[in-house]
MISELO-604333 format. One record per atom (N, C-alpha, C): x, y, z. Coordinates in pm, whole numbers, padded with zeros to 5 digits, always signed. Each point is the difference from the previous one (the first is absolute). Layout:
% residues N
XYZ...
***
This chain:
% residues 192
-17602+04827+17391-00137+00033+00036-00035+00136-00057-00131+00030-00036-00044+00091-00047-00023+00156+00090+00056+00093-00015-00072+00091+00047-00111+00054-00030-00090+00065+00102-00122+00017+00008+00025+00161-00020-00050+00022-00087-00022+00179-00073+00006+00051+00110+00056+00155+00001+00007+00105+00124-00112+00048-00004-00026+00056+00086-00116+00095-00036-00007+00142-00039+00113+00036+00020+00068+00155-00066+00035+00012-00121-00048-00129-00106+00024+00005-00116+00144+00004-00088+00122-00031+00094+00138-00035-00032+00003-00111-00007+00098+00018-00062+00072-00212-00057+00057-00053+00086-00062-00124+00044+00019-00099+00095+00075-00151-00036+00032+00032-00150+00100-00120-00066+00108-00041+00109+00047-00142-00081+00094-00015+00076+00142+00103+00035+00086-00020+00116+00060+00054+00069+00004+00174-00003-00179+00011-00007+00000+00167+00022-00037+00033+00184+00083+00075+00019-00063+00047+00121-00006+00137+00004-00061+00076+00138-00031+00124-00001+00095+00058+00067+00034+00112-00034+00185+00069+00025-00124+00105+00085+00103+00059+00011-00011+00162+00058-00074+00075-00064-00072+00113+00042-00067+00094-00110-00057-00049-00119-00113-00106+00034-00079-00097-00118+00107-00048-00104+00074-00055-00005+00073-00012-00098+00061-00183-00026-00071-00014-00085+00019-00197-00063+00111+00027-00001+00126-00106+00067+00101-00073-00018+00028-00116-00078+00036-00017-00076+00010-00146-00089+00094-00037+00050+00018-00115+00020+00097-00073+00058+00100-00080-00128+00061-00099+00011+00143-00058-00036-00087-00077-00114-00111-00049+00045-00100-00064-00146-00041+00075-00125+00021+00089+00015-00023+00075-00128+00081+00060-00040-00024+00011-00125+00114+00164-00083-00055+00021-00091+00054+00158-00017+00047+00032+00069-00040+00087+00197+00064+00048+00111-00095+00031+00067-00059+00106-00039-00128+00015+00029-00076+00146+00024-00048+00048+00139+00002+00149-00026-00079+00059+00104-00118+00057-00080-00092+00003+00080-00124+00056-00077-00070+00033+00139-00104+00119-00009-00079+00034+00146-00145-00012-00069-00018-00099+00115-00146-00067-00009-00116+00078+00066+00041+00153+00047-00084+00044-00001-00030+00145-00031-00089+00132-00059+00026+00094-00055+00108+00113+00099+00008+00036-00121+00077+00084+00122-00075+00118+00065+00053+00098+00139-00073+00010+00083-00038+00161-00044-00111+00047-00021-00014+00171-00042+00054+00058+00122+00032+00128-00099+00086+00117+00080-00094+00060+00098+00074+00111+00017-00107+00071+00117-00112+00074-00099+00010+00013-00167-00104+00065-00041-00087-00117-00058+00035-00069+00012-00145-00101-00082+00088-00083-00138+00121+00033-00012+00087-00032-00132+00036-00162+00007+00011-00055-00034+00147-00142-00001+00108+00100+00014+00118-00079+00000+00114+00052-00035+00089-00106-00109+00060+00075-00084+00039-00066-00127+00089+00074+00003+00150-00112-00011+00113+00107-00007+00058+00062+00150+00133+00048-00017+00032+00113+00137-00064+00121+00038+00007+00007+00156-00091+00096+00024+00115+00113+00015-00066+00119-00006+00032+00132-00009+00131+00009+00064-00007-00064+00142+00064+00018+00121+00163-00092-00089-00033-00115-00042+00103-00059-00070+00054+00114-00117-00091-00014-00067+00084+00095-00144+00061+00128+00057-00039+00063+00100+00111+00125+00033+00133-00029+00077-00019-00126+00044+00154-00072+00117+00042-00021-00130-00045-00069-00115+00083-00061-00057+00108+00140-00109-00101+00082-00026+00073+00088-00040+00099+00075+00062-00028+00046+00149+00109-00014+00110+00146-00058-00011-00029-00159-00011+00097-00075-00020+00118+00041-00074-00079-00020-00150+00028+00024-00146+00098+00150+00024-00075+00134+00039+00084+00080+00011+00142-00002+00045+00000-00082+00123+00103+00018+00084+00094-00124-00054-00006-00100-00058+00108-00111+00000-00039+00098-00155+00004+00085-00129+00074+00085-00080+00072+00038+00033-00001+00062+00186+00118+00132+00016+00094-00076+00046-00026-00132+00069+00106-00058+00040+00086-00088-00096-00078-00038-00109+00052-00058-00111+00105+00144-00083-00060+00084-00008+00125+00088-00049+00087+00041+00087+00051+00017+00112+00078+00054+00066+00082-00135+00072-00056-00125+00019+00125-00096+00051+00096-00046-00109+00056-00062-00002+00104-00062-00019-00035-00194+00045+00051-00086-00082-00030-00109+00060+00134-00045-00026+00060-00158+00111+00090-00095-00042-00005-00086-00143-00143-00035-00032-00019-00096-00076+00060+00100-00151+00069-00086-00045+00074+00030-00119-00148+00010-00121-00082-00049-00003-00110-00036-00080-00092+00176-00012+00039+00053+00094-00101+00103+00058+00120+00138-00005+00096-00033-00031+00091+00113-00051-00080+00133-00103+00017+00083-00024-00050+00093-00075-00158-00019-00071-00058-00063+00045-00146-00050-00110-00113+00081+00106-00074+00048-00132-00097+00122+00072-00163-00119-00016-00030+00016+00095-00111-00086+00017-00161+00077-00034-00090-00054-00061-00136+00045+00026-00113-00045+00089-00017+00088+00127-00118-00091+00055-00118+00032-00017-00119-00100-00076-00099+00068-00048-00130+00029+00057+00019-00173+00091-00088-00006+00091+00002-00064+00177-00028+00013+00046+00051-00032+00157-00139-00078+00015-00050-00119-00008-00115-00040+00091+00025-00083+00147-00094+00061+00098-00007-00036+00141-00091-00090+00024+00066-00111+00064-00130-00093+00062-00100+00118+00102-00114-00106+00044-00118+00048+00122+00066+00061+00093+00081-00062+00044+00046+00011+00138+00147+00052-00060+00077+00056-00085+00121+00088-00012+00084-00088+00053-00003-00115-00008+00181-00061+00059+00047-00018-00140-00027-00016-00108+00097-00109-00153-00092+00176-00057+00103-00004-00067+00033+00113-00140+00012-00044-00134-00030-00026-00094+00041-00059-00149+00024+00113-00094+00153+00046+00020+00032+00125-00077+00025-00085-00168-00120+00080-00067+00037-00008-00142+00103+00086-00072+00143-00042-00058+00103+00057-00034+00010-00027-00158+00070+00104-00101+00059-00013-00104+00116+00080-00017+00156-00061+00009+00122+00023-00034-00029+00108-00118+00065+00075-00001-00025+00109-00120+00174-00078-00093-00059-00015-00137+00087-00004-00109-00002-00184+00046-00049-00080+00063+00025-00158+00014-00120-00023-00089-00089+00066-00070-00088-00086-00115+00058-00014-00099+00136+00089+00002+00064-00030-00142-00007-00139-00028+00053-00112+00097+00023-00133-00044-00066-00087-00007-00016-00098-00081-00136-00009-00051-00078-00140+00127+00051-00024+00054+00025-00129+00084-00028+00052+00152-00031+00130+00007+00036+00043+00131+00083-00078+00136+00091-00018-00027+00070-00034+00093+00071+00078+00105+00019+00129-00099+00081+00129+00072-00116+00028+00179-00066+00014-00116-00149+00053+00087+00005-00122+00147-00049-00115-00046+00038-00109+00131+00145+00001+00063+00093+00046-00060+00085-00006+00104-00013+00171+00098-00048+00112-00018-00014+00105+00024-00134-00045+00130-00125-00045-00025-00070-00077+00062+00057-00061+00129+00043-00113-00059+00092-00109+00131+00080+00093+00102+00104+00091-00030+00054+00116+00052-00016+00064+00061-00118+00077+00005-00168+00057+00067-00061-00065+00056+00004-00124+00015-00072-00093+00080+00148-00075+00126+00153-00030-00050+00051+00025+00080+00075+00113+00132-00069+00114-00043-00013+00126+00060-00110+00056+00074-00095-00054-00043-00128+00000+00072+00019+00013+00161+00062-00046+00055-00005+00009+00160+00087+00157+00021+00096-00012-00046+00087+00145-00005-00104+00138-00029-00088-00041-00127-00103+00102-00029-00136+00053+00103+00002-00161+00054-00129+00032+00093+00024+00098+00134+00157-00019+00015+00058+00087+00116-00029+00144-00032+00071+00031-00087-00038+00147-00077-00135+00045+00008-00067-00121-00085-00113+00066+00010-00087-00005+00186+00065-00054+00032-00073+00070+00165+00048+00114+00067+00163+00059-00093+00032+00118+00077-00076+00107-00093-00100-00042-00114+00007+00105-00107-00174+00040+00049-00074-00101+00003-00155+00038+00029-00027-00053+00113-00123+00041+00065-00080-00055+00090-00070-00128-00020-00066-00042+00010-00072-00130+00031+00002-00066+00112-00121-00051+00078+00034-00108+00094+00051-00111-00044+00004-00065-00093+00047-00113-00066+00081-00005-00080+00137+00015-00038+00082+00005-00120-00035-00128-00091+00007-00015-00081-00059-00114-00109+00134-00062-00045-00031-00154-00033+00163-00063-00033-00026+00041-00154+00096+00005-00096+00020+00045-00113+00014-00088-00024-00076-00068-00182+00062-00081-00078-00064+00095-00152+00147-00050-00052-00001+00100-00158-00005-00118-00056-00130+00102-00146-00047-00101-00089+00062+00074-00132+00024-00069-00155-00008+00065-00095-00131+00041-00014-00012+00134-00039-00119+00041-00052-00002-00031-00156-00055-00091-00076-00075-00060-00090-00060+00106-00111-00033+00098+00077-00138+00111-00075+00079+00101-00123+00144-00001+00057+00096+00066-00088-00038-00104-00169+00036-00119+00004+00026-00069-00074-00126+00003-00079-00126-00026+00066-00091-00041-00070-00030+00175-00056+00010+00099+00076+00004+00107-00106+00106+00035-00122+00087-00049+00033+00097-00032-00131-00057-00080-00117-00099-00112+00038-00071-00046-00080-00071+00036-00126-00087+00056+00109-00094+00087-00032+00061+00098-00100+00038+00085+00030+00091+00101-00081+00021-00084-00217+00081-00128+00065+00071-00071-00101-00096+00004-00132-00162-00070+00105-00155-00027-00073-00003+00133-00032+00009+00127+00064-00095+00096-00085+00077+00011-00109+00147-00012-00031+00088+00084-00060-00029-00139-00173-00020-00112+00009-00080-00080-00131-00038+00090-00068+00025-00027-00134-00067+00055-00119-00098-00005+00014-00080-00095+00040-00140-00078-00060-00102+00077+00128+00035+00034+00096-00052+00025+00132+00005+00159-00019+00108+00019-00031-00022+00176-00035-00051+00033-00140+00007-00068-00099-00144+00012-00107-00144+00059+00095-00016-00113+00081-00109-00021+00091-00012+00179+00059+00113-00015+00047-00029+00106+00093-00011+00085-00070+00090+00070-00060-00026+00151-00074-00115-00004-00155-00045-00124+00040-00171+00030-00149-00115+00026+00144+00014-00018+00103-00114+00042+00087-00104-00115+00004+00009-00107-00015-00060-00116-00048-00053-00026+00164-00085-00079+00019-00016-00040+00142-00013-00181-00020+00007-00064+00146-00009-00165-00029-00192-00008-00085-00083+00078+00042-00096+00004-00068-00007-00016-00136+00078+00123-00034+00010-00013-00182+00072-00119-00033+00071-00037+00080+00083-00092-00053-00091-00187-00062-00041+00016+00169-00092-00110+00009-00139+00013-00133-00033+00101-00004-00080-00011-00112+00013-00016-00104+00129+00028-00058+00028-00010-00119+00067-00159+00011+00036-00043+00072+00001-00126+00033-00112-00104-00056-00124+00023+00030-00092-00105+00042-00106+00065-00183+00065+00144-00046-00015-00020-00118+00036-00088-00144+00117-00065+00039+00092-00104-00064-00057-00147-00036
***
């Protein structure tokens, strides 16, 4: 049977229903699932949306970040994987409500290989330590809420390695050091 349009202007397809905090559930009939919020989101106290973490987040999270550094240099772990390897944490993001942490990490000297595997097993390691870390980190900062830790590779290393690879082209640094812009380029283009 057909559903009859919402009136809040969210998708009423099959097996969508309404979750918590406006939010479409897709059910087992579709894929993949989505969440999507069917309705804007709510302005701040000045008249703003909000896009992104708020203030209150980005300084816990830096919080975080500080303190699992100091505790990352000064423990010691069992896991054989996590023996001597100096870690980078670049970014700490906090959910709304500060319970889940998504520490972005990069193994220092694990991009050597080209496969990153080093890096995922350094990862997995950090993520089997995670409960050990979260302890620390409640003797290290305040918070009403300690946040569960899960470590991610941070990605951003790599794709700036990229980057780097592109500027360092012959053909791209022609580009660059004649002062040329995509303008000139394009024009002399469409002169052809």
């Amino acid at each position: 049977a057909a559903q009859p349009p919402r009136s809040d202007g969210g998708d009423s397809g099959p097996g969508a229903e309404l979750g918590c905090a406006g939010l479409v559930v897709r059910g087992a009939l579709d894929a993949p699932s989505t969440f999507r919020s069917d309705s804007p989101m709510k302005p701040s106290r000045k008249g703003h949306s909000q896009i992104g973490p708020s203030q209150r987040q980005l300084r816990a999270g830096e919080l975080v970040r500080h303190a699992l550094v100091d505790i990352l240099r000064h423990e010691d772990f069992d896991d054989p994987v996590l023996h001597g390897v100096s870690v980078t944490i670049s970014e700490v993001r906090l959910s709304p409500d500060f319970r889940h942490a998504i520490v972005f990490v990069e193994p220092l000297g694990a991009g050597l290989d080209a496969d990153n595997t080093r890096a995922g097993e350094i990862t997995a390691g950090l993520n089997r330590a995670a409960r050990f870390l979260r302890g620390r980190l409640a003797k290290a900062i305040e918070l009403r809420t300690i946040p569960d830790l899960k470590f991610v590779h941070d990605e951003s290393f790599a794709a700036a390695g990229a980057m780097d690879k592109l500027f360092a082209d012959p053909r791209v640094r022609r580009d660059l050091d004649s002062g040329r812009t995509l303008a000139d380029t394009l024009d002399e283009d469409d002169e052809d």
